[in-house]
C-alpha positions as CSV (number, residue, x, y, z in Angstrom):
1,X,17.5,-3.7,-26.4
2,X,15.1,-1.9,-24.8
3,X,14.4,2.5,-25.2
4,X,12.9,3.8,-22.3
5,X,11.1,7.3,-22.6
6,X,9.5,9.8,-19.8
7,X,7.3,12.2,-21.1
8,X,7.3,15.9,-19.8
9,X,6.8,19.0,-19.9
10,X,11.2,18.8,-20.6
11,X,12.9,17.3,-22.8
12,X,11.9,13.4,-22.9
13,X,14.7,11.5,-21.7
14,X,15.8,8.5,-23.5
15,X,17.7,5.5,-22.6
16,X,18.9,2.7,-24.8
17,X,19.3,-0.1,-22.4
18,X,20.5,-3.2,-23.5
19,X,19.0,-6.8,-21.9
20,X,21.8,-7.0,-19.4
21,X,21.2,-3.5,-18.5
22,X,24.2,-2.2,-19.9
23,X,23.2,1.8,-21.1
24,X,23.6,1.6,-25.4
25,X,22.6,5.6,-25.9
26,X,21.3,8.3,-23.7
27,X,19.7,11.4,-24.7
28,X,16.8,14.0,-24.6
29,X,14.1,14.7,-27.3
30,X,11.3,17.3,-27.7
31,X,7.7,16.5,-28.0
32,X,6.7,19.7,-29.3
33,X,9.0,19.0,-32.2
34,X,7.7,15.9,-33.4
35,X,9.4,15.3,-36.9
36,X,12.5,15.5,-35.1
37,X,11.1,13.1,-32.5
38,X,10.2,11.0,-34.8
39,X,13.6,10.8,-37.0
40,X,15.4,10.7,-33.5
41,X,13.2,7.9,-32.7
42,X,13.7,5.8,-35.8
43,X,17.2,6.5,-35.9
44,X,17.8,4.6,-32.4
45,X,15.4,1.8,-33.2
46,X,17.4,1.2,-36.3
47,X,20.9,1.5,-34.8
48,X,20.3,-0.5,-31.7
49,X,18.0,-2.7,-33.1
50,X,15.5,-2.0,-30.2
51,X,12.8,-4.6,-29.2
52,X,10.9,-2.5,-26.8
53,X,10.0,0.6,-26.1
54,X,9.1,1.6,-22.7
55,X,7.0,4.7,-21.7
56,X,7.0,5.9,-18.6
57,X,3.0,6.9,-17.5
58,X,3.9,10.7,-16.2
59,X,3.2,14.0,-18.0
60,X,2.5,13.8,-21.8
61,X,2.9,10.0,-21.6
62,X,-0.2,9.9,-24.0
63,X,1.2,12.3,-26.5
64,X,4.3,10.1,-26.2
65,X,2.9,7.1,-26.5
66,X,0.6,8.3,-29.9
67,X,3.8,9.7,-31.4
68,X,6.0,6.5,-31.0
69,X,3.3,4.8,-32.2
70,X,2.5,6.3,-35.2
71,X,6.1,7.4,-35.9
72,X,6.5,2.9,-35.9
73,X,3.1,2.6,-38.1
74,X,4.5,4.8,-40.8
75,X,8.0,3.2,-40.9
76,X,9.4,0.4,-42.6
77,X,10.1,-1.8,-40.6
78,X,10.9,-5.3,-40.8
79,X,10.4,-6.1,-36.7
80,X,9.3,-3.0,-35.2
81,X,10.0,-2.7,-31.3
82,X,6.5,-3.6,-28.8
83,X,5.6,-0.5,-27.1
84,X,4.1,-0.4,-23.6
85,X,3.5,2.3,-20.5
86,X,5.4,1.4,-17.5
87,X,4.5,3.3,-14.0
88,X,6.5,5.9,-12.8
89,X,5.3,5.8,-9.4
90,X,7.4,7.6,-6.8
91,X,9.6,9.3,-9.2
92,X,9.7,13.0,-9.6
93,X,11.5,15.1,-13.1
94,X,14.5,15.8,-10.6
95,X,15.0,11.4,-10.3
96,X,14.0,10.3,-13.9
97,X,18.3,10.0,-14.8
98,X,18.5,7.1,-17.7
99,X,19.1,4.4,-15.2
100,X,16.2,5.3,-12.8
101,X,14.2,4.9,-16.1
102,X,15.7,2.1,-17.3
103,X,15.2,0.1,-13.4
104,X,11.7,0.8,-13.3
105,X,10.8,-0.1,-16.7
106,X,13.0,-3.0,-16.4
107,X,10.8,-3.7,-13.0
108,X,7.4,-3.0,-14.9
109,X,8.3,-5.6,-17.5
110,X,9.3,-8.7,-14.3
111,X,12.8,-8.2,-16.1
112,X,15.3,-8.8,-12.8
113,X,18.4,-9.5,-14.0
114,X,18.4,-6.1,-16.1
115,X,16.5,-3.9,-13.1
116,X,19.6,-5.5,-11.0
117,X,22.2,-4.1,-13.3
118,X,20.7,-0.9,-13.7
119,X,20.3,-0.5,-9.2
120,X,23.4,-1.2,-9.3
121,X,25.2,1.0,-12.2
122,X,22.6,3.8,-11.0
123,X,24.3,3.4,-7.4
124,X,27.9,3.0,-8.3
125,X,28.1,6.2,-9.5
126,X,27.1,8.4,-6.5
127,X,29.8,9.0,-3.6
128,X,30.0,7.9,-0.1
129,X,26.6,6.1,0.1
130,X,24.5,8.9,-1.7
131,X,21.5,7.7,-2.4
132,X,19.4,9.1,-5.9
133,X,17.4,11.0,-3.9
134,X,20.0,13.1,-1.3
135,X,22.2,13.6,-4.7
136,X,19.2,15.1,-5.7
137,X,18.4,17.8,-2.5
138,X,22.4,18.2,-2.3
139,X,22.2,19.6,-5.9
140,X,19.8,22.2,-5.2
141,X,21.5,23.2,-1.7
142,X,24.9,23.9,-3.9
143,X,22.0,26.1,-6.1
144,X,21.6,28.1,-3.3
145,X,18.2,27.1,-2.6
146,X,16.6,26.9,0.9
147,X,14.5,24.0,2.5
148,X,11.1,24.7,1.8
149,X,11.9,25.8,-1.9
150,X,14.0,22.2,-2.4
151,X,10.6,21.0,-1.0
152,X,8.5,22.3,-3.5
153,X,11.1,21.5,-6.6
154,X,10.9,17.8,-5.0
155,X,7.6,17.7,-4.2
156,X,8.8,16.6,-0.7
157,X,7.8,18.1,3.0
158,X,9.8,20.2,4.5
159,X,10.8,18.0,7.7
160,X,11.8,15.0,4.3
161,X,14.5,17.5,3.5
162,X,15.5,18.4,6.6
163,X,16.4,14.4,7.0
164,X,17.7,14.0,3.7
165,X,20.6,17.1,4.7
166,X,20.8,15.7,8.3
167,X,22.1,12.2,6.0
168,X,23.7,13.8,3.2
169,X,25.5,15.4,6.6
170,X,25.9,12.3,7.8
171,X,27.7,10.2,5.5
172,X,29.9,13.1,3.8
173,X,31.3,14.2,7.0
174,X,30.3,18.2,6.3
175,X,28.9,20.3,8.9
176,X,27.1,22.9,7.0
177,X,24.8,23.4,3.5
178,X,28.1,25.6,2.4
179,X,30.6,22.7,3.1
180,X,27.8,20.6,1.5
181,X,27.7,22.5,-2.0
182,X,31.7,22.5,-1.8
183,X,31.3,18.6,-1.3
184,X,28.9,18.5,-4.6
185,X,30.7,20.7,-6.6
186,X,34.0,18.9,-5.9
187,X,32.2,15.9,-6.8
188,X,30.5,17.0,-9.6
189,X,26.6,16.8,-8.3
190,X,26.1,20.2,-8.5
């Protein structure tokens, strides 16, 4: 089993993953409350019996990473988990969902088979071709907001946007950013 954990500014998101790359647990912790972290932390290791514990480099990865660690140094454990810092390259708050965490740790570690499963589960679940991304603009247009503020949430250019709702367009079959927040609402993206 493997707990994967992105570091933020937010709430650290957690996924308990197992080696096929079936999801054991989901959830999100605070770092600024670490004794909760920490009992949250040994709680999963103990009920899922993890192995590893992945951390993805971003925001507050170091603070992460010295809290796990120490939280596993002061415990009793008989086989405590490894812990390692797996790059988050490309991947923004809006895109770190459990699975998207769980593929590229599972790709940081040379772990195929699992970083397969999780592409794949990560992909099932979005509509009519989405990809990660578009589900991601087409949440914020359904927020009401415009193309160079989706931009700036994304960290994207503004002409990156404009493709990503001339596809999300595209492969929905809407004609406007209304029929398009309709689309995500009835789907529930929004």
């Amino acid at each position: 089993m493997i707990a994967a954990l992105v570091g933020s500014r937010l709430p650290i998101l957690v996924a308990a993953v197992s080696r096929t790359g079936a999801v054991l647990h989901t959830d999100a912790w605070m770092l600024h409350q670490p004794d909760r972290f920490a009992a949250a932390l040994l709680r999963l290791v103990t009920t899922t019996g993890a192995e590893l514990i992945a951390i993805g480099n971003g925001t507050a990865s170091r603070e992460t990473e010295a809290l796990v660690r120490d939280t596993l140094r002061s415990a009793t454990l008989a086989s405590p988990p490894q812990v390692v810092v797996v790059s988050e390259a490309g991947a923004s708050v809006y895109s770190a969902s459990e699975l998207a965490v769980a593929e590229r740790a599972f790709a940081e570690l040379g772990a195929a088979p699992a970083r397969r499963e999780a592409a794949r589960l990560r992909g099932s679940a979005l509509p009519d071709g989405l990809t990660a991304r578009e589900v991601e603009v087409l949440r914020l247009v359904a927020r009401g907001q415009s193309n160079p503020q989706i931009a700036a949430a994304l960290f994207l250019a503004d002409k990156t946007v404009a493709r990503h709702l001339s596809n999300i367009f595209a492969k929905t079959g809407v004609t406007s950013r209304t029929a398009a927040a309709t689309y995500a609402h009835q789907h529930d993206l929004a």
